[in-house]
C-alpha positions in Angstrom: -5.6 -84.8 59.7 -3.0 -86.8 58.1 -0.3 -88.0 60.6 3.2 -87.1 59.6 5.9 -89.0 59.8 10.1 -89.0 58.8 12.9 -91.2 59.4 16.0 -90.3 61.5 19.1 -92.9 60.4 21.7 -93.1 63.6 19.9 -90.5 65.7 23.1 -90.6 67.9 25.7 -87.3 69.3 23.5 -84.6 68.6 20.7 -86.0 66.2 19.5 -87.5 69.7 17.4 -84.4 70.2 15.8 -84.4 66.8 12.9 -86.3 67.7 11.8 -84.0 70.3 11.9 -80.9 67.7 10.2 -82.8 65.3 7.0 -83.8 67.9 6.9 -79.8 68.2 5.6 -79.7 64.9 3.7 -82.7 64.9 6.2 -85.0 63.8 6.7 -88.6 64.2 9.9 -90.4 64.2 11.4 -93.8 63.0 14.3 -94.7 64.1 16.6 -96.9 61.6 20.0 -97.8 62.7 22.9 -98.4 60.1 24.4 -101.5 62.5 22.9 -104.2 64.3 24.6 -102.2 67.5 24.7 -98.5 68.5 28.4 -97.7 69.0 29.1 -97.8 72.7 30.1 -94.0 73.0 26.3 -93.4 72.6 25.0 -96.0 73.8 24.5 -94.4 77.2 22.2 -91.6 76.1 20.3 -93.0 73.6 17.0 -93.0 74.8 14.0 -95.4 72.6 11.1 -94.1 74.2 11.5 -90.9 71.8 10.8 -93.0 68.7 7.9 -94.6 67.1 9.4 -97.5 66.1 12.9 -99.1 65.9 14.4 -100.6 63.2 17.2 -102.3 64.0 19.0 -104.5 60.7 20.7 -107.7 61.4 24.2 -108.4 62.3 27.2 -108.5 59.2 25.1 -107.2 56.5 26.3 -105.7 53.5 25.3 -102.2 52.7 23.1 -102.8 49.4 21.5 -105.4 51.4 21.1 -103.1 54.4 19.6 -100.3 52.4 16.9 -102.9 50.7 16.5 -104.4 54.4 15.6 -100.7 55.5 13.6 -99.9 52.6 11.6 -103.1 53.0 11.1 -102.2 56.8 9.5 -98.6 55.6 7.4 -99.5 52.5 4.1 -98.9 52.2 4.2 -96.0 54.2 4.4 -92.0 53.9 7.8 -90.7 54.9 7.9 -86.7 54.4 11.9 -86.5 55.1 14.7 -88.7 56.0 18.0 -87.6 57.5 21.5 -88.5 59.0 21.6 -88.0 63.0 24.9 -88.3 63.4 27.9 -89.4 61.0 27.9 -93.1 60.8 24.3 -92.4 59.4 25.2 -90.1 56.5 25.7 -92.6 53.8 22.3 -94.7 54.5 20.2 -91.6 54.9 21.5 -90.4 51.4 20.8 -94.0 49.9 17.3 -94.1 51.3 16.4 -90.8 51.1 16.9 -91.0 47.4 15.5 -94.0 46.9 11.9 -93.3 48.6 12.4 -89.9 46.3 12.6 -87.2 49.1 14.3 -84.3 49.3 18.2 -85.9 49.0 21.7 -84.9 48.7 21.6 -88.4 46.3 24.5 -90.8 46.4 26.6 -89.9 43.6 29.4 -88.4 45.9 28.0 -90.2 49.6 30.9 -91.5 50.3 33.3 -88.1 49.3 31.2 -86.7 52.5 32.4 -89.0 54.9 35.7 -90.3 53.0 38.2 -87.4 53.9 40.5 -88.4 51.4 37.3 -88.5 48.5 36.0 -85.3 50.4 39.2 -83.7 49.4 39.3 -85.1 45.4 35.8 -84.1 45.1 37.1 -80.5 46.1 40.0 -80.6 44.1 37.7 -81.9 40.7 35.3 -79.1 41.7 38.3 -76.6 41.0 37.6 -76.0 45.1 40.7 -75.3 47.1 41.7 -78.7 49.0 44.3 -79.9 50.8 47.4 -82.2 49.4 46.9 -85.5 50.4 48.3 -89.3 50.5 46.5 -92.5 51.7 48.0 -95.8 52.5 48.7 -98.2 55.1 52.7 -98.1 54.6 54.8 -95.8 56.9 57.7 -95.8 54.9 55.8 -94.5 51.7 53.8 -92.0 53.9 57.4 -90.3 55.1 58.7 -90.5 51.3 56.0 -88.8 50.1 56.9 -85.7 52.7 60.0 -85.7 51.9 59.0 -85.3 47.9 56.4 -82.7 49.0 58.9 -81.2 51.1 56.3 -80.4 53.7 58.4 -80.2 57.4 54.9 -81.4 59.0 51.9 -83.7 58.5 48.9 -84.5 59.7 47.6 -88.0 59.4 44.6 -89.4 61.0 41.9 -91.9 59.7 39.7 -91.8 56.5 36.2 -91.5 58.4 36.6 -91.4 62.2 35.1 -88.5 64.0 35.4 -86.4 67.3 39.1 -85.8 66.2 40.2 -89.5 67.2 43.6 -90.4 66.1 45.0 -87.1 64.8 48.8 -87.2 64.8 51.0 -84.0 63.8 54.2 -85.5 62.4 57.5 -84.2 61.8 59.5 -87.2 61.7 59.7 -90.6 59.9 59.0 -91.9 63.9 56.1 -89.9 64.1 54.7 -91.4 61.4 55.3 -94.8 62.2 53.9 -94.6 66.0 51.1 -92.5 64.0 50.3 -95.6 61.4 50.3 -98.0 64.2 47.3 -96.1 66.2 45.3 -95.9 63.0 45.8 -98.6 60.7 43.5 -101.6 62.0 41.9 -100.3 64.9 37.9 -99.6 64.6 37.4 -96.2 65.5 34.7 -94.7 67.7 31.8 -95.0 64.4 32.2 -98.5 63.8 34.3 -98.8 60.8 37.7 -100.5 60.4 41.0 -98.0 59.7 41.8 -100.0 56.6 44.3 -96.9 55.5 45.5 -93.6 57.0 45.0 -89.9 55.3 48.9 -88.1 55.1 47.7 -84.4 54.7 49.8 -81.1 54.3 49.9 -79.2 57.7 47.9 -75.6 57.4 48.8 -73.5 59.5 46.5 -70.8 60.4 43.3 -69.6 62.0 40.7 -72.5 62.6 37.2 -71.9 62.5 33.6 -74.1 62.7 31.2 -73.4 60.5 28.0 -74.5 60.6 25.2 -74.3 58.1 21.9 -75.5 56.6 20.5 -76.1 53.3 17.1 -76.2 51.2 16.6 -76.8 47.5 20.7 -76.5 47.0 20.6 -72.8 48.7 23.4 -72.9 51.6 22.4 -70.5 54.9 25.6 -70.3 57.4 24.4 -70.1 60.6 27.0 -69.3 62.7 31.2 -69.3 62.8 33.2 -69.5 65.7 36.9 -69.6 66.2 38.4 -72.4 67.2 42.0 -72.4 69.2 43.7 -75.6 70.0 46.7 -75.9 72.6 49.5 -78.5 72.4 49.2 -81.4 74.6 51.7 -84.2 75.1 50.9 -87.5 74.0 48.6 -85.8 71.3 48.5 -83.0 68.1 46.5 -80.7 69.9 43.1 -80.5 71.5 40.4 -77.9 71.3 40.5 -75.3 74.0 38.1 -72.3 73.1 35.6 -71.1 70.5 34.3 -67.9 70.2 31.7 -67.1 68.6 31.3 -64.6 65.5 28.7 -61.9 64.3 27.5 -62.5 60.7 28.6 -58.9 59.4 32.2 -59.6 60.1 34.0 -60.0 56.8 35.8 -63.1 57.7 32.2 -64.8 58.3 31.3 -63.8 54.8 34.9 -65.3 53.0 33.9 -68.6 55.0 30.6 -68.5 54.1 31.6 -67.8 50.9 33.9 -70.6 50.5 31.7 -73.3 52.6 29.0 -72.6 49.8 31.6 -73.5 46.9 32.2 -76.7 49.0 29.0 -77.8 49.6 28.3 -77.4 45.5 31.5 -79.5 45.1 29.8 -81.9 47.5 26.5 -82.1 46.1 25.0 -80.9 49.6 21.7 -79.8 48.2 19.5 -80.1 52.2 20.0 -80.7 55.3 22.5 -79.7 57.6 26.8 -79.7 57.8 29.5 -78.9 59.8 32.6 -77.6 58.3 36.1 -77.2 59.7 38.1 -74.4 58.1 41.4 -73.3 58.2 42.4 -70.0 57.0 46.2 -69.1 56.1 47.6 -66.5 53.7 45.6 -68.2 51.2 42.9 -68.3 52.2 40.5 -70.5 53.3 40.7 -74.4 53.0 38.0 -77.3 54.4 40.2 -79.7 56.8 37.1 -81.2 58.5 33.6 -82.0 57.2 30.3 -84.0 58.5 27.1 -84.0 56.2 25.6 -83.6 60.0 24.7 -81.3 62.7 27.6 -80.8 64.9 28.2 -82.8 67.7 28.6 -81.9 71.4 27.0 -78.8 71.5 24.6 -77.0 73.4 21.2 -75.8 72.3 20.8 -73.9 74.9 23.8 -71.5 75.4 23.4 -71.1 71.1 20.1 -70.2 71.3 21.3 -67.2 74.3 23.5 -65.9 71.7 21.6 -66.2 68.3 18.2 -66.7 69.5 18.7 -70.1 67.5 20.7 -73.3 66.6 22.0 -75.7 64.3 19.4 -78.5 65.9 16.4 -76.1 66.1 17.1 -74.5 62.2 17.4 -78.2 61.0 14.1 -79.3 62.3 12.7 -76.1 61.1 14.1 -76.8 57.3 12.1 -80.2 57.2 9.4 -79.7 59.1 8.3 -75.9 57.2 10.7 -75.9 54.2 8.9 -73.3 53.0 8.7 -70.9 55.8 12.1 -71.6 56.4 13.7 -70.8 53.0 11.7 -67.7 53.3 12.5 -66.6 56.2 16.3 -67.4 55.9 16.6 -65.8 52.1 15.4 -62.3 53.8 17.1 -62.5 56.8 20.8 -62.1 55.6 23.8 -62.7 57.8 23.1 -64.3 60.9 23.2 -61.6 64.2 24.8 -62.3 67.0 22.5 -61.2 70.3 25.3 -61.7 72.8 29.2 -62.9 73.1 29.8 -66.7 73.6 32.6 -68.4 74.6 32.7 -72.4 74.3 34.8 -73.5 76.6 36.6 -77.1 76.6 37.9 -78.0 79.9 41.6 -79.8 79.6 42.6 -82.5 82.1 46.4 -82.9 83.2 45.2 -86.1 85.7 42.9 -88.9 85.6 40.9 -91.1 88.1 37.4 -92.0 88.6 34.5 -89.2 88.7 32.7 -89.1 92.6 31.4 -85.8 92.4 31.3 -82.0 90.8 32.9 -79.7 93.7 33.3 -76.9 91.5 30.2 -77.0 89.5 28.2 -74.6 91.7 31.1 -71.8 91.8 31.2 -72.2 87.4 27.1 -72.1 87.6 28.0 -68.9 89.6 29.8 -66.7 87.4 27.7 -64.1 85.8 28.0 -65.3 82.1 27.8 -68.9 82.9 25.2 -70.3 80.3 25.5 -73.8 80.6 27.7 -77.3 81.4 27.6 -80.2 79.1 29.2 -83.6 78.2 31.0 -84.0 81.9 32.2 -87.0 82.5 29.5 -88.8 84.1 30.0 -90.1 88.0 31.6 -93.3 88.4 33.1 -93.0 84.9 37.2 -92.6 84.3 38.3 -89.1 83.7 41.7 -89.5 81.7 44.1 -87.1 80.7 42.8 -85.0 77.5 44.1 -85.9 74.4 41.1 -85.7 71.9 37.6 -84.4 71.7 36.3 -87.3 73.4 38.9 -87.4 76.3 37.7 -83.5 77.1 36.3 -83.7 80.9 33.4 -81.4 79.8 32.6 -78.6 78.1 31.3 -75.0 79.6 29.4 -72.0 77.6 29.9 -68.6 78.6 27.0 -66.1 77.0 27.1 -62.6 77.9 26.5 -59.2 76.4 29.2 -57.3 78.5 32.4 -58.7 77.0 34.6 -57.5 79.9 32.5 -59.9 82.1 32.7 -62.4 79.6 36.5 -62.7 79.7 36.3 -62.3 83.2 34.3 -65.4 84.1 36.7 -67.2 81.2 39.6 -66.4 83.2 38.5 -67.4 86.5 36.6 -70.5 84.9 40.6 -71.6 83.6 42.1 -70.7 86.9 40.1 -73.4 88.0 42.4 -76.8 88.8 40.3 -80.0 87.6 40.9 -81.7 90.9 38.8 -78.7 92.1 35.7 -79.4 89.4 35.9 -83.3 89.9 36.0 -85.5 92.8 38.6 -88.0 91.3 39.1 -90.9 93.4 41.5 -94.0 92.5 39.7 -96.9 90.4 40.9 -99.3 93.1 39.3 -97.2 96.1 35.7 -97.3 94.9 
């Protein structure tokens, strides 16, 4: 039987567990990274005995000689897919993809998908509701361009960062300065340098993730959730629930509906995305985007709810295209098989993780499905003020939706001095 084989660029966040759907189906994987270094916020979970080979490229290369690096590495072989794992591997696997003439999304608008301020023209050209936008590296023309707009608030943040690192809502010409001075020349948690910061109009509405998969240009959303945000000082606002959605509600379908026009604008012809969406008295408009499966997310709790997930349909898509597109052009709207609640703890305190106190009362309430991304033991536990500062994150899956908001409530009366042993850095 012939062995079958793919390549996984930056199988980091989520596109860690890749390798281990792919082996289900008889897969190999080779794993090529897009810098010489894996970033260090994955560094700690990335784990090489999954892979059949590493390719690693060598430090301060350009990107066309990275690509023909990476393309040298893989000749002579038989490759039946290759794919981003995570966003700083989008624009490689798109080059390289393309290149070794499998199923691509090509490279004509690569960078528009990870480029928020391209992301937004590409939109905009596609005759795609976008949002208004400036970019540059000067405060002062940032805050005169509000003023012209007359917008009363902005959001900057960087071109290509992730995780929602360095989002500032502004309001003043002070805000935007302390705003330009985060961003502007600080490498952000992918690797790249904030040359520039993205001024955008401030939406106000209902937030939602979206996540979906695609074959042979066809887009297939496979699930929506809500997605509230609370105010937090020293920040814009950090996530605080999602909830997730059944496929026959009609503001699934008007996201759906839109997130296909976007990916057409995008040239997202396979593979996976993850879509932010806003929805105000317009309607709805993309603020967030990854050509990627969605980060810090649980497989587990999803698959409780749907009876699938983003990581598990993605895998499916490459490894059984056909059976897949088949099965996902007669099954209309995703169900939902039970409520679910993802819950993002908050942190008011910091110190340094001993232990989880309150872990076995959360894995006691009824709905509890299950606890990622806490912040490991011996590890700092900071005040929340992004995705990435969030202490860990807890699923609630039940069918009884009084016990689901139950367990939610008691889970947030829950102090986090009560879920963490935090002891002083200087005690340890």
């Amino acid at each position: 039987m012939k062995e079958r084989k793919c390549v996984v660029v930056d199988a980091y966040s989520t596109g860690r567990y890749l390798p281990e759907e792919f082996k289900r189906y008889g897969i190999g994987t080779v794993h090529v990274m897009s810098a010489a270094q894996i970033p260090p916020i994955f560094q700690a979970h990335f784990n090489a005995d999954l892979y059949d080979e590493l390719i690693r490229p060598g430090e301060r290369m350009g990107y066309d000689d990275l690509v023909e690096y990476h393309l040298q590495a893989l000749q002579g072989r038989e490759f039946e897919f290759v794919l981003a794992g995570c966003e700083s591997g989008v624009e490689l696997a798109d080059s390289l993809s393309e290149r070794l003439g499998l199923p691509s999304n090509g490279t004509a608008l690569s960078a528009a998908r990870r480029d928020k301020a391209r992301l937004s023209c590409a939109l905009t050209y596609a005759g795609v509701r976008s949002i208004r936008q400036v970019v540059s590296d000067n405060a002062v023309e940032i805050a005169s361009w509000r003023r012209e707009a007359k917008f009363d608030d902005i959001v900057i943040k960087p071109l290509n960062s992730t995780g929602t690192e360095d989002v500032f809502f502004c309001s003043t010409d002070s805000d935007i300065q302390r705003a330009l001075s985060a961003i502007v020349g600080k490498t952000n948690r992918v690797g790249a340098l904030n040359r520039f910061a993205l001024g955008q109009q401030k939406i106000n509405g209902q937030q939602y993730t979206v996540n979906a998969v695609s074959i042979h240009g066809d887009a297939f959303v496979t699930e929506a959730w809500t997605y509230d945000t609370v105010p937090i000082e020293g920040a814009s606002s950090v996530c605080s629930l999602e909830r997730l959605l059944d496929g026959n509600e009609p503001i699934v379908q008007e996201l759906s509906d839109y997130l296909e026009r976007a990916l057409q604008a995008l040239q997202i012809l396979e593979g996976p995305a993850h879509a932010e969406i806003i929805v105000d008295h317009r309607g709805p408009v993309l603020v967030d985007f990854g050509a990627r499966l969605q980060g810090t997310m649980s497989a587990k709790a999803r698959t409780m709810a749907l009876g699938h997930n983003h990581i598990t349909l993605t895998a499916w898509r490459y490894a059984d295209p056909e059976g897949f597109g088949e099965y996902m052009r007669m099954r209309g709207p995703y169900k939902r098989n039970a409520h679910a609640l993802c819950v993002s703890l908050i942190s008011d305190r910091g110190g340094v993780v001993a232990g989880y106190p309150g872990l076995q009362a959360i894995r006691k309430l009824p709905s509890f499905a299950d606890a990622i991304a806490f912040v490991p033991i011996g590890e700092e536990l900071v005040p929340t003020i992004d995705l990435a500062s969030t202490p860990g994150i807890v699923y609630l899956v039940n069918s009884d939706m009084n016990q689901l908001n139950d367990d939610y409530h008691k889970l947030r009366e829950m102090r986090m001095d009560q879920v963490f042993e935090l002891v002083a850095r200087d005690s340890q």
